[in-house]
C-alpha positions in Angstrom: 144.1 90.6 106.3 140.6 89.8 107.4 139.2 92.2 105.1 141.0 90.5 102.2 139.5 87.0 103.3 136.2 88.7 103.2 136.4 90.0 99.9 138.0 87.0 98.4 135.0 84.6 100.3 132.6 87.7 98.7 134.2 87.5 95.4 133.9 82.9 95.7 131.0 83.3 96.1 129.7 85.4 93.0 131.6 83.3 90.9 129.9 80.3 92.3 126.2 82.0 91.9 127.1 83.4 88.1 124.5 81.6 85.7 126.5 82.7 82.7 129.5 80.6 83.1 129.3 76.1 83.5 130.3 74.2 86.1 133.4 73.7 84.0 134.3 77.4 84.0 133.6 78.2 87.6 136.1 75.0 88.8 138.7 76.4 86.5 138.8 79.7 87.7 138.4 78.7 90.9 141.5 76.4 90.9 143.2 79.4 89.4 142.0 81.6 91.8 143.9 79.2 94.4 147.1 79.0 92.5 147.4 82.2 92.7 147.9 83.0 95.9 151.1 84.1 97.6 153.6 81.7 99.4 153.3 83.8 102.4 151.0 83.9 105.9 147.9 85.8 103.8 148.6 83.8 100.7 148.0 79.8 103.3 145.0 81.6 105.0 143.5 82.7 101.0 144.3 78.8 100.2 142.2 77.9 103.3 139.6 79.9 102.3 139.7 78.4 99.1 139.6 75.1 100.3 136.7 75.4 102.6 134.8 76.9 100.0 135.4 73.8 97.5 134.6 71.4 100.4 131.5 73.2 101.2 130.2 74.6 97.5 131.9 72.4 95.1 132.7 68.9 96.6 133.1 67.4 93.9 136.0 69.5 92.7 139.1 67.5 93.1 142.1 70.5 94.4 145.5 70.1 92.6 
């Protein structure tokens, strides 16, 4: 499960840093990204992630 944290934090932050999509883009999928996790243990702890990501990268992203 740590390893799947990593890789989703990994793959946040690559969509954050890719120049060829907007702002616009990289919210939406981002959102997505969070609303598709799992109602399970791993699928809170991914939403966490998520959420500290937004808070820290994108504060100005209002979560759903």
């Amino acid at each position: 499960t740590l390893l799947a944290l990593r890789k989703l934090r990994t793959r946040l932050y690559r969509l954050f840093a890719d120049s060829t999509l907007s702002d616009e883009e990289k919210e939406a999928r981002v959102i997505a990204m969070l609303r598709d996790t799992a109602d399970d243990d791993l699928g809170a702890a991914a939403r966490k992630t998520i959420a500290q990501f937004i808070a820290t990268e994108m504060p100005s992203t209002v979560l759903p």
